[in-house]
Each structure stands twice: as C-alpha cells, then as structure tokens.
N, C-alpha and C positions, 0 to 999 in steps of 0.2 A: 780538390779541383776548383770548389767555389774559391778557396784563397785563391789560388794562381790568377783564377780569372778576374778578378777582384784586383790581383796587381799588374796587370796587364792593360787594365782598362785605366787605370791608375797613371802609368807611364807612358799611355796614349796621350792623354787629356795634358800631363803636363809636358808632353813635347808641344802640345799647340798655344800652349802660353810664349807669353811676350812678356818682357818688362822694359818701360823706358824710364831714361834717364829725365832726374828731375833739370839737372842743368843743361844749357843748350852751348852749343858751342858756334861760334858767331864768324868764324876763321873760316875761309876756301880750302883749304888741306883740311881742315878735323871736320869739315863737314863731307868731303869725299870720301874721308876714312869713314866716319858713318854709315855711310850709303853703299861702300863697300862689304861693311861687316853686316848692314842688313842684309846686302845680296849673296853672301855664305851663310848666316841663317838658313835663307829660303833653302838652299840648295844642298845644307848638310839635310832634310828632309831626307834626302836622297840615301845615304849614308845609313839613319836610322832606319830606315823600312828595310834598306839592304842589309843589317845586323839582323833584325828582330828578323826577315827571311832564311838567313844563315845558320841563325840558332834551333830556329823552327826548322828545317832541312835537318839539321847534323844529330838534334834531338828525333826525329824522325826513324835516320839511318840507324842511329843508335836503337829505336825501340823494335826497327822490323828488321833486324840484321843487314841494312844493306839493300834492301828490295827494293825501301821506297824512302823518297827524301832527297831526291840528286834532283830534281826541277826546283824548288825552292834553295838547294843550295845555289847549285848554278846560278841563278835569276839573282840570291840576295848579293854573290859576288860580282855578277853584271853589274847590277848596281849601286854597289861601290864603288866600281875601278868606273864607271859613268859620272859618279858624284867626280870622283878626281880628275877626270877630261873636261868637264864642264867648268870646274874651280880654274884650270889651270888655261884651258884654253878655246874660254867659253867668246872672245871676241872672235875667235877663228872661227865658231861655229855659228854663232848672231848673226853676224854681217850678211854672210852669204846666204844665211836660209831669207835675212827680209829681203835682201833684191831676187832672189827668185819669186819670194811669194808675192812680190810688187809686179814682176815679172807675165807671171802666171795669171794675175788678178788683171792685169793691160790685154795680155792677150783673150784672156776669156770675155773681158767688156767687149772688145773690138769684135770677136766673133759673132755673140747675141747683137752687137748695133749691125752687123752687115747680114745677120738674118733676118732681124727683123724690118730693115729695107729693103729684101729681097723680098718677104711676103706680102710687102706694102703696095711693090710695083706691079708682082703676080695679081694683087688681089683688085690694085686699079685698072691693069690691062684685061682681065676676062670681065670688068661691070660692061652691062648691057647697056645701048645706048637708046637716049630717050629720044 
C-alpha cells in the first residue's frame, strides 16, 4: 500500500511540472502556437484528474461488487467529456461567461451607488435643525 502511495504521489508532483523550451521563437504564428499548446496544457489538467477519478471509481466497483464507486466514476467521465468541450469550444463558452460577468458586476455597482444615495438623502432629510 506504501508503494502505490508512493507512486501516486509520484505522478501527482510530476503532472505539475513544466518544461520550457531553451529556444524562443520570434515569428507571430509559432508564438500563437505556443500560447495555444500552453492553454491545452492547463486544461488537459482536466483529463488527468478525470482518468485518475475513473480508475479510482472502476477499481472501487471492482473491490465492492458494484455498491460503491459510480460517483467517482461518473464525475472522472464528467470530466473528460468537459476537458473536451472546453478544448474544442472553449471561445463559445469565454466570451459569454466575461460579458455577463461584466454584466452582473455593472449592475451590482449601480445598485450599491443608488443605495447608498438613497441613505445619504434619508439620512440628510431626518438631521435636525439647528
């Protein structure tokens, strides 16, 4: 059991490594392409937790017959078939979540600015006069 856990911890640490390249690439296309294959990096993330879920699930099923293990499977396949909506059509989902959250952040200012004017005048109209 200390092996497995030992290689486990093992295959954590090196999915959070990085390696960059020593040459740079100085071109408008090989540098989009970079910037692309660093943004599938981040997001196969997604992929590996969703495997390492799947196995953990199906090794589960496997040890209790069946009884327990379908939330972690379910979840680690969620989260694959999410890694690959995101890959594939992840401007569809970007765009619209920052204007609404621009959206929501306009409206919610606007609200706190005409509260806090309205307790400005409440709180000037009841001062007693001198």
């Amino acid at each position: 059991m200390k092996t497995f856990t030992t290689f486990i911890s093992l295959v954590l640490l090196s999915a959070g490594c990085r390696s960059f390249s020593l040459s740079q690439v100085t071109d408008p296309v090989g540098s989009s392409a970079s910037a692309q294959v660093e943004s599938l990096q981040a997001i196969s993330m997604l992929s590996l937790i969703g495997g390492l879920s799947l196995i953990a699930g199906m090794a589960l099923l496997v040890v209790t017959a069946g009884r327990k293990g379908w939330f972690p499977s379910i979840g680690g396949v969620i989260l694959v078939v999410l890694n690959f909506l995101m890959s594939r059509y992840s401007d569809l989902i970007f765009y619209p979540l920052v204007v609404c959250t621009g959206l929501i952040s306009a409206a919610w200012t606007y609200r706190t600015i005409i509260k806090i004017l309205n307790e400005k005048r409440t709180h000037d109209n009841h001062r007693d006069p001198v």
